[in-house]
Each structure stands twice: as C-alpha cells, then as structure tokens.
C-alpha positions as CSV (number, residue, x, y, z in Angstrom):
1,X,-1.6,24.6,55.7
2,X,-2.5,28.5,54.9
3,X,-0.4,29.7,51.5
4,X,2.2,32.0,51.7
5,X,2.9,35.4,51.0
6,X,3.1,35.3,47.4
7,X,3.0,38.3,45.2
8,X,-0.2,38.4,44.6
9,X,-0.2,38.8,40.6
10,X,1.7,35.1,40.3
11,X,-0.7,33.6,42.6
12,X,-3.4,34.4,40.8
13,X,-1.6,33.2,37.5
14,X,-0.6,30.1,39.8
15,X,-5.2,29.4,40.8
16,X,-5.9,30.3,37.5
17,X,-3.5,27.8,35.9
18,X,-5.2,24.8,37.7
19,X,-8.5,25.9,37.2
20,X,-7.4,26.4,33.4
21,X,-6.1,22.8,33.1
22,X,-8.8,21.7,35.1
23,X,-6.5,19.3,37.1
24,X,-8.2,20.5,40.6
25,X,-11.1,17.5,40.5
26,X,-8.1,15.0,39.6
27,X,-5.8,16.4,42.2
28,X,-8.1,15.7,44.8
29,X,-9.0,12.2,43.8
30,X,-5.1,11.1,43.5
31,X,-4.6,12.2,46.7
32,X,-7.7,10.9,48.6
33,X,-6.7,7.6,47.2
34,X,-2.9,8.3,48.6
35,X,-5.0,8.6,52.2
36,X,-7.2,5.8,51.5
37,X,-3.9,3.2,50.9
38,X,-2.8,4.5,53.8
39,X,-6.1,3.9,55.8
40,X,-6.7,0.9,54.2
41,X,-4.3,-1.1,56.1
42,X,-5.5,-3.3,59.5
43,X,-6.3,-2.1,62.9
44,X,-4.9,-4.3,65.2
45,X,-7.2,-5.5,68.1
46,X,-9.0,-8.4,69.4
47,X,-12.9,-9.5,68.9
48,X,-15.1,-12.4,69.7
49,X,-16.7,-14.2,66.7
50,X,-20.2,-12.6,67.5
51,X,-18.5,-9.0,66.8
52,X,-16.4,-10.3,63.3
53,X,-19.8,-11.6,62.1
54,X,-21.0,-8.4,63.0
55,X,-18.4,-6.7,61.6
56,X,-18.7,-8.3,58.3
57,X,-22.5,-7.6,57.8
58,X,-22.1,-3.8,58.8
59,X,-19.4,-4.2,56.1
60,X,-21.3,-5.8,53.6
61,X,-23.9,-3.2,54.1
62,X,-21.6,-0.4,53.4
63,X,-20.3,-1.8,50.2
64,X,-23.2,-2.5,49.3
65,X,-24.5,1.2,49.7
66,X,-21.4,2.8,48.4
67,X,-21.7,0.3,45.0
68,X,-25.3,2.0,44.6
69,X,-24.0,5.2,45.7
70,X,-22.0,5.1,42.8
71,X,-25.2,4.4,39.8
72,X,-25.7,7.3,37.4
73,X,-29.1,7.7,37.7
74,X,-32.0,8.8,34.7
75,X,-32.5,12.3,35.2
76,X,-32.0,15.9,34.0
77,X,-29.3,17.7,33.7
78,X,-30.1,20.0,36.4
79,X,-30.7,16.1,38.9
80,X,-27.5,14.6,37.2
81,X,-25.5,17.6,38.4
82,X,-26.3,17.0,42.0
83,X,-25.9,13.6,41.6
84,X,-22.3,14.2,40.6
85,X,-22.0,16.2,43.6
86,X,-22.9,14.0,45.6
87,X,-20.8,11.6,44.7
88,X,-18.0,14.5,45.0
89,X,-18.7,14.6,48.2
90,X,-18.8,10.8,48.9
91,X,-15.8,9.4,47.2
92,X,-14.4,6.1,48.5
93,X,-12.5,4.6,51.2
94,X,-10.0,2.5,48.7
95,X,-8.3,2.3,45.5
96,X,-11.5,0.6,43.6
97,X,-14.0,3.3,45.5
98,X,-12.3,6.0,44.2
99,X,-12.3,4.8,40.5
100,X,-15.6,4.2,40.6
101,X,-16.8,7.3,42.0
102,X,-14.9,9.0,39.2
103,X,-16.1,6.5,36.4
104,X,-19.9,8.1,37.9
105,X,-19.0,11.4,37.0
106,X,-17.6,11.0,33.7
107,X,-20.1,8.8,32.9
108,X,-22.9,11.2,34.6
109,X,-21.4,14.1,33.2
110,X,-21.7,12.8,29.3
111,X,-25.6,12.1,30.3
112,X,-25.8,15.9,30.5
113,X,-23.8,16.4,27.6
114,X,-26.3,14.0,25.9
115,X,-29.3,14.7,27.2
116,X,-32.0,16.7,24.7
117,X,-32.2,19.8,26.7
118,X,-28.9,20.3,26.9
119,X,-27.6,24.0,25.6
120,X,-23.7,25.2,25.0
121,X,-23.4,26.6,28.5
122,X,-24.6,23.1,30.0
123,X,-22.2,21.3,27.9
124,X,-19.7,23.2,28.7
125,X,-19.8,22.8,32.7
126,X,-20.2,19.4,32.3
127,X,-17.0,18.8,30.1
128,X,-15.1,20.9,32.8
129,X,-15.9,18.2,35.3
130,X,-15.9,15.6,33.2
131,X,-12.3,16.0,31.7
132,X,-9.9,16.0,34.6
133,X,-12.2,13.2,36.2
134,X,-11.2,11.3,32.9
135,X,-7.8,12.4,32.7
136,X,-7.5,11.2,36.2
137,X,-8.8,7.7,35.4
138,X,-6.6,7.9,31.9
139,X,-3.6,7.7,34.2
140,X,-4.5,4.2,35.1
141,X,-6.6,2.3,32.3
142,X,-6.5,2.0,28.6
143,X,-10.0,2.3,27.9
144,X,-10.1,5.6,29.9
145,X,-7.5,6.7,27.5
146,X,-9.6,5.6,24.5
147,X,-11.9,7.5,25.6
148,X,-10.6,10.3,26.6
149,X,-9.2,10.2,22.5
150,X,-12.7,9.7,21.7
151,X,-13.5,12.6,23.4
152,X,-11.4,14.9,21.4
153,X,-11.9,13.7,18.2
154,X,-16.2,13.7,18.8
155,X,-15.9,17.2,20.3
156,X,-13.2,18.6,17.4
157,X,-16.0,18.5,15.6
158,X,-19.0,19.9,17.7
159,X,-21.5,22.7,16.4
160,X,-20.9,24.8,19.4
161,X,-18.6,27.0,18.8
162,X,-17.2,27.1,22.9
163,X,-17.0,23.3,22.3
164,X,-14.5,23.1,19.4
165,X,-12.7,26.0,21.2
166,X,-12.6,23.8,24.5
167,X,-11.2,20.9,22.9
168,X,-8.3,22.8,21.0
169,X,-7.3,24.3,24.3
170,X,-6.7,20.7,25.5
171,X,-5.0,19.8,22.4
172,X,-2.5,22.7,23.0
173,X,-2.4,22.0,26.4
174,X,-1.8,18.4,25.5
175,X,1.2,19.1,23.1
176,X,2.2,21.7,25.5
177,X,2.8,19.4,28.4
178,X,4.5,17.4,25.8
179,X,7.5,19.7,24.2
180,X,10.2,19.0,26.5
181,X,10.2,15.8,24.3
182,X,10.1,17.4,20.8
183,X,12.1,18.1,17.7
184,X,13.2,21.8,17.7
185,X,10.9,21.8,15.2
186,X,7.8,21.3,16.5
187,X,9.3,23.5,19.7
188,X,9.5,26.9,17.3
189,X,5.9,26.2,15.9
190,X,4.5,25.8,19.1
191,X,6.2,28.8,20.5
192,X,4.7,30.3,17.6
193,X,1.5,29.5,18.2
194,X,1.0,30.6,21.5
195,X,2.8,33.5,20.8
196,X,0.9,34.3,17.4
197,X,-2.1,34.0,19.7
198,X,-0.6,36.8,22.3
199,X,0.5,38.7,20.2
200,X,-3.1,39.3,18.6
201,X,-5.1,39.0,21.4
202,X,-3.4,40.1,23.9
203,X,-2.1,38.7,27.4
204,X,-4.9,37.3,30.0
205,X,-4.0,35.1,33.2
206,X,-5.0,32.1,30.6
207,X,-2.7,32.7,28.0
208,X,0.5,33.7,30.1
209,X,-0.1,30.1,32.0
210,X,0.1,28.5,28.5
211,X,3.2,30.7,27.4
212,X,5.2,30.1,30.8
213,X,4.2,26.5,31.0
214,X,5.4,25.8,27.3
215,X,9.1,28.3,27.8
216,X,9.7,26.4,31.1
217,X,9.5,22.8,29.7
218,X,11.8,23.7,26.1
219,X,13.5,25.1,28.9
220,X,14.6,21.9,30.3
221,X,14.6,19.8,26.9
222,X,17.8,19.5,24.6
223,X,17.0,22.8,23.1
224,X,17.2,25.3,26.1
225,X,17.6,28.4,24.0
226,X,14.7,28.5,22.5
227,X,12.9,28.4,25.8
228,X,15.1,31.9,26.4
229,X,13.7,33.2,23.2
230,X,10.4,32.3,24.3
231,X,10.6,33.9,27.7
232,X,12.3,36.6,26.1
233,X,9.4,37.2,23.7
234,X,6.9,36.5,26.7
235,X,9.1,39.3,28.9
236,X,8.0,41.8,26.0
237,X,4.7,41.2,25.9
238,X,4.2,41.6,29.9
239,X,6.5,44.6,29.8
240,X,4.0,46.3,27.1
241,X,0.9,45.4,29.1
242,X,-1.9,47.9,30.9
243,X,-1.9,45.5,33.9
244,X,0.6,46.4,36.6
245,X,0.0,43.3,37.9
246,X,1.9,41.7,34.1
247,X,4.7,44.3,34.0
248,X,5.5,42.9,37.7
249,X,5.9,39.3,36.0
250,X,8.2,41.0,33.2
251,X,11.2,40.9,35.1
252,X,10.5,37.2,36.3
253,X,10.7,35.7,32.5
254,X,13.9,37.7,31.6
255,X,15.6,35.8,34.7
256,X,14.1,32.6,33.5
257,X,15.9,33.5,29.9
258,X,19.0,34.2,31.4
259,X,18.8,31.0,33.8
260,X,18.2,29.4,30.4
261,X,21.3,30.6,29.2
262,X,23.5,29.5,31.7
263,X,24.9,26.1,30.8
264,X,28.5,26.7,29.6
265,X,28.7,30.1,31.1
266,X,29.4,31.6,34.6
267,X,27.0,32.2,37.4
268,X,26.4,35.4,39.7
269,X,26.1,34.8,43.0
270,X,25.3,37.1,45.7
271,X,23.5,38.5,48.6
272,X,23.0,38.5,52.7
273,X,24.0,35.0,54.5
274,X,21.7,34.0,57.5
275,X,24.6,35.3,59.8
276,X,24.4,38.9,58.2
277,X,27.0,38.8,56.2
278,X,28.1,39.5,52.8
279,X,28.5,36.7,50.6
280,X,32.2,36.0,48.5
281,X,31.6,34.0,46.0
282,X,35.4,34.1,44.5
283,X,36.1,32.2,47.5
284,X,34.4,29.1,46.1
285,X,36.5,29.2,42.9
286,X,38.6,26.2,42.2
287,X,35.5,23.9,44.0
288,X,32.3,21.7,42.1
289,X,29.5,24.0,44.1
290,X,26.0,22.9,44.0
291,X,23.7,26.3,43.8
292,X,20.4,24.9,45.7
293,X,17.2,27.3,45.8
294,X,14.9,25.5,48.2
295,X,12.1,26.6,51.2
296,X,11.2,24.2,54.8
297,X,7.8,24.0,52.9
298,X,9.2,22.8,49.7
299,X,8.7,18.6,50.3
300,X,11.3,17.6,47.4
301,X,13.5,20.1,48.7
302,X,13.7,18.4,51.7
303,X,13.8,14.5,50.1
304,X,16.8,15.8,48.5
305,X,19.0,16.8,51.7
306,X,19.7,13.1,52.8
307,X,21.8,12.9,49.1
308,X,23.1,16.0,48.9
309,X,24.7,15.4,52.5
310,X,26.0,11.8,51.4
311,X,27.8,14.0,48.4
312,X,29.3,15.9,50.8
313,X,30.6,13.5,52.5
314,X,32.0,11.7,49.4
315,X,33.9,14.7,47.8
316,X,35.2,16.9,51.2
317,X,37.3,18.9,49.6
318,X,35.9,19.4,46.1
319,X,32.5,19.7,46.2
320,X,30.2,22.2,48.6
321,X,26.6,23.5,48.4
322,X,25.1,27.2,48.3
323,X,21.9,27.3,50.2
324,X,19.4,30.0,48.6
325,X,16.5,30.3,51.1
326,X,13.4,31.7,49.4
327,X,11.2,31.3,52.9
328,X,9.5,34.1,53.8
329,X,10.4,34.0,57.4
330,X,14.1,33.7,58.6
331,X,12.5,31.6,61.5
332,X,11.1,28.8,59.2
333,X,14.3,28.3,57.9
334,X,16.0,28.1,60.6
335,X,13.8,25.6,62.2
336,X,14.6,23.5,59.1
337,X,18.0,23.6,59.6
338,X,18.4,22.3,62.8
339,X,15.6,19.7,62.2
340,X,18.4,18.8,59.4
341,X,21.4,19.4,60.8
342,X,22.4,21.7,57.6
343,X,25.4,22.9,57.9
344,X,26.2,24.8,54.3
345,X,26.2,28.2,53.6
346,X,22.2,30.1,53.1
347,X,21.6,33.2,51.8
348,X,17.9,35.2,52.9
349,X,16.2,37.7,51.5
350,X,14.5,40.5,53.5
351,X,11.4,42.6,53.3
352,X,13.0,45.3,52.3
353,X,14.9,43.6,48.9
354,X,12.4,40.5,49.2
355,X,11.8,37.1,50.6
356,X,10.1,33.7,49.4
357,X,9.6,34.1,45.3
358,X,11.3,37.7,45.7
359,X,14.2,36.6,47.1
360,X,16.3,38.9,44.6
361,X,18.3,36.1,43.3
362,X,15.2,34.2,42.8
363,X,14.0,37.0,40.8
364,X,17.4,37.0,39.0
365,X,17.1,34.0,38.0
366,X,13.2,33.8,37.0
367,X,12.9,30.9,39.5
368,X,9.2,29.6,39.6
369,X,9.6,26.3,40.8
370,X,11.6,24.5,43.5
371,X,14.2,22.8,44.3
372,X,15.9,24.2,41.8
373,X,19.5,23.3,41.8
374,X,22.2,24.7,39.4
375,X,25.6,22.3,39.6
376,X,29.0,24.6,39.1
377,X,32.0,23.6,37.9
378,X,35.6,24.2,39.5
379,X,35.6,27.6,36.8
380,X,32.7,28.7,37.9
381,X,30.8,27.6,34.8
382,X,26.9,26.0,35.1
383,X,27.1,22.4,34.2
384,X,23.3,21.5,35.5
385,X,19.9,23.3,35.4
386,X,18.5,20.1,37.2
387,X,21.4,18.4,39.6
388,X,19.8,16.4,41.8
389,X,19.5,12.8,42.7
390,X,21.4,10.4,40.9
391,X,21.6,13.6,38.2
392,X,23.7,14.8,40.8
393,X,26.0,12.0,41.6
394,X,26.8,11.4,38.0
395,X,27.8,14.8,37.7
396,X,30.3,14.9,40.5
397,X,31.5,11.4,39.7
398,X,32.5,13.4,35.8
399,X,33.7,16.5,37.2
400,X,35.8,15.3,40.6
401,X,36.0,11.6,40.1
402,X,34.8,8.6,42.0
403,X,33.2,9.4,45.4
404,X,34.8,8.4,48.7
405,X,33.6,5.5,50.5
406,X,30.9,6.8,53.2
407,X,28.5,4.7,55.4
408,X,25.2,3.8,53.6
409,X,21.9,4.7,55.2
410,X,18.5,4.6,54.8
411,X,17.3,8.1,54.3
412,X,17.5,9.3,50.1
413,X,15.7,11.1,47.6
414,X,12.9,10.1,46.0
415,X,14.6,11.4,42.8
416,X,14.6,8.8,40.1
417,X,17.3,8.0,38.0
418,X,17.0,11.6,35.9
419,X,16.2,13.7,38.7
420,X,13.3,14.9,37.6
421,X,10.9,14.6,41.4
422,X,8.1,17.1,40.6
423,X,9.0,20.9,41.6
424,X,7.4,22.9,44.3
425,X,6.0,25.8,41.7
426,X,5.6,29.6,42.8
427,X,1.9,29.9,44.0
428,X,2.3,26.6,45.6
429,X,3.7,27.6,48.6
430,X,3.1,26.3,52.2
431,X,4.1,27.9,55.7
C-alpha cells in the first residue's frame, strides 16, 4: 500500500528510525513467517498414489536444496556478503525455514567480522545485518539471546573506535526501549543522557529518534511528567535548530508535553465534524466520553471498534465516544464508517488547517502514534492516556458502574488485558 501524505520532516525521522534500530531485516522475517503459517496449512484436493509419491520426492528434493541453501560457506568477505544475500532473497516457506535462514546470516555475517581481511568499515556493515537478524532470532531462543549478550560485551570492548560506538548505541537503545519500566531514577539519568548528548552535539534525525522514543515511553510509565519535561526540553532544542524541517517538529513535542500532562486535568476539544459543523463540547459535560484519534488505515484502530461498540451498548446513557479522524482524505473515512456502521460523532481536518498527522488537534496534542484514546470523566477531567480494551472496560465499570447486559459476539479487540496492542506511529501510515 503507497504511504501517505506525511509531512515530510517526520517521515524522514519515521525511515531513519528503523534504519537506526536496524529492525527493517527483522521486520521482514517476522512477517514472512506470519505468511508462511498461513501458507503452510493443506490444499485440499485429490491424487493417485503415483502423484503423492511423486509429490513427496519433489518435496524431499526441495528440503533438501533449501537445508544446503542455508550452509555458510568458506569465503571472503566480499563471497560471504552475497551469500547472505542470497539467502535474503531465498528465505523459507515455514517457521523452521525462516530460522534457519536467519541463523545463516548471523552466523555468515560474524565470518566477515572474523575473517583476517576484515577492516572497521567491513565490520561495521556486517554487524548492521547481523544484529536485527539476531535480535529477531533472540525473540524466540535462549541461546540467540546469549549471544546476542555475548555480542555486546565482545564488541564493548573492540579496538575500532565505530565498533565500541555501535554497541553503546544499542545499549542505549536497549535501556531506552526499556524505561517505561524504570525507577524515576534511572528515567532522569537517561533523559539526561540523551539530552546531555543533544545538547552538545546538536540535533540530527538519529538523536531526535532516541529523544522522542525515550519521552514517549516515560510518557506512558508511572512517572508521566517527566516524559513532559523531556519533550519539553526536546521542544527547545528543535525550536533552536537551523533546520526548518526541526522547528516544524517543535510544536509536535510541546503537544506531546501537554498530552502528558493531562491526567487529572481537563481536556480541549474542538474543531469541524464530518457534517460541517462546529463541534460543542460543553454539551458532553455530565457524560464518561471516550476521546479516540484513529485513521481507516490504522489496523488496531479498527480491532478496537467491535469493544468500543459493546461499551456503548453497555452504558447508553453515560458513556459516548469522540471520533478524531486524522485520514487524509474525508472519503477514506467515510468508507470506514459505513464498512463499520460507526455511528459516533468525528471530527476532520482540512487542507487548509491540516489532515492525517496535522489534523490540528493531532498537533495539539503531539499525537505520533495511533489509536490513541484519551478516557474523560463526567467533569471533563482525563482519567486515561491508553483506554482501550479491557483498560477500557475497567475504566467505565469504576467511573459508571457495572455494564448493562448486552449480547456477546465474536468480533473484539486484540487488546490484551493492559491495552497496550502496538500503535500505528506517524510515518507509518497507509492509504
């Protein structure tokens, strides 16, 4: 699917922040394999005996061929490089098939980094293939995450100067991906790290990844106001830079300070509805109103609809939900909505105020990943960041009381029990 009209700055923060974390090799494996589950299942149909024995040479053949497809051969660094390609290119049909063919190119890839003529810049393309391929298998076995230790603590230690740099990045990144779950503690330090280091250097497409990455996930831990400092800090910064393209992103981190600030305290709502009118928001007062910014591309946005319909339908008259569409065509939207049958309340951005990531309240807000859904109490004040799935439910069984009864189905989110479904992230949108 082509990517949307996305302000071109953010976008290129958004490539740049998967080719930083090198995630891109990984991504592709994890969801080849999702295809190759799915393809993996029988064909129905009918043969004689002569075509199943057939069948299962041809078969045998082709394991066979893929199992030597996957041996890292001897060779230089230059050969070993186009052997990992090929095996890129060739990666299995099933589960096993595709562990193996990454297991080839880490283990292909630390050839090269062993190999005698191997220089800094050769080492260094090969650890850019050969971490995410060993991240990826590190989701799934122990001894991949052993090594992938290893591999820190052998490389911490490296002559080459790119090397040791290299392998503190991913140990930032690391703890980074990591502070939602820390002491406030180790929060501020890391916030001053990254800061310390943009505040020396200077901002590059690298560094504001890191800094946004780290503010949104403090964001969402127990200590949310330090991720507003942090934005804060990070809003300065891109406000002070030479690059128009930064100063554009200023006003995106102080709306993700102030969404970080709104627990306990009241919400602004406004803006255009799809029918052209102006939106009231006093006329919600008095009501539990679920804030939801979501887009037709946005697949958890979407997963989420079937609960947030059965909430509806369990609290009438004290509960309702506030639509903000951040499309970037009315038409898509509208096409979701039927498809749907949504019948809340949306407000739309246009081109002249903005659409999609634009969407003024979007901007407001600093919203950079969806769904994002902000739960309001009766006064108007923001009990939720995150109110979705069973989040959701627990919230409006606290603030209303115990649901209605209402017909089970079989649609529902696949939200688990903290809500926490992975967010569709600006630069990651579809049309």
């Amino acid at each position: 699917m082509p990517i949307g009209p996305v302000d071109q700055a953010r976008h290129a923060c958004s490539i740049e922040r998967l080719s930083n974390l090198r995630l891109s090799l990984g991504l592709r494996w994890i969801v080849c394999l999702g295809l190759a589950v799915v393809l993996a299942g029988p064909v129905p149909g009918v043969a004689c005996a002569d075509d199943a024995a057939a069948d299962e040479e041809t078969a045998t053949e082709t394991e066979e061929q893929e199992e030597q497809a996957f041996v890292v051969p001897e060779g230089s660094p230059d050969e070993l490089f186009e052997f990992i390609q090929d095996v890129m290119s060739k990666r299995g049909r099933d589960r096993d098939s595709m562990f193996r063919s990454a297991r080839a190119v880490v283990d292909a890839a630390q050839k090269i980094v062993d190999h005698e003529d191997t220089d800094e810049d050769t080492v260094m393309q090969a650890l850019n293939i050969q971490w995410p391929a060993l991240s990826f298998l590190a989701n799934y076995q122990a001894d991949a995450r052993q090594q992938l230790a290893d591999l820190l603590e052998r490389h911490s230690k490296s002559d080459l100067p790119r090397v040791r740099q290299f392998i503190e990045l991913q140990q930032l990144k690391s703890e980074i991906s990591g502070a939602r779950t820390a002491s406030a503690e180790e929060q501020q330090a890391l916030i001053d790290r990254v800061m310390g280091i943009i505040e020396t250097d200077g901002i590059d497409r690298s560094s504001y990844s890191l800094a946004s990455s780290l503010a949104r996930n403090i964001g969402y831990s127990d200590h949310p106001e330090l991720g507003a400092e942090m934005y804060e800090r990070l809003a300065k910064v891109l406000s002070e830079s030479d690059d128009p393209q930064f100063q554009q992103l200023a006003d995106k981190a102080m709306g993700s300070a102030r969404r970080m600030r709104l627990p306990g305290n009241a919400i602004e709502v406004k803006g255009t509805t799809a029918d052209g009118t102006e939106f009231d928001w006093d006329q919600y007062r008095g009501k539990v109103v679920l804030v939801d910014f979501w887009a037709s591309w946005c697949g958890p946005c979407k997963s989420e609809i079937p609960n947030m319909k059965r909430a509806l339908q369990a609290y009438p008259d004290d509960f309702t939900i506030i639509g903000i569409n951040m499309d970037s065509s009315i038409a898509a939207m509208e096409k979701c909505i039927e498809q749907f049958e949504i019948d809340w309340v949306n407000l739309v951005g246009d081109e002249e105020n903005g659409m999609g990531w634009d969407h003024p309240m979007a901007t407001y807000y600093g919203i950079t990943g969806i769904p994002t859904a902000i739960l309001v109490d009766r006064e108007g004040k923001v009990v939720s960041l995150a109110a979705r799935g069973i989040r959701l439910n627990n919230h409006l069984e606290e603030l209303i009381g115990p649901p209605a009864d209402i017909e089970p189905d079989d649609g529902g989110s696949p939200v688990d029990a903290e809500g926490d479904a992975a967010p569709q992230e600006d630069g990651e949108s579809a049309e």
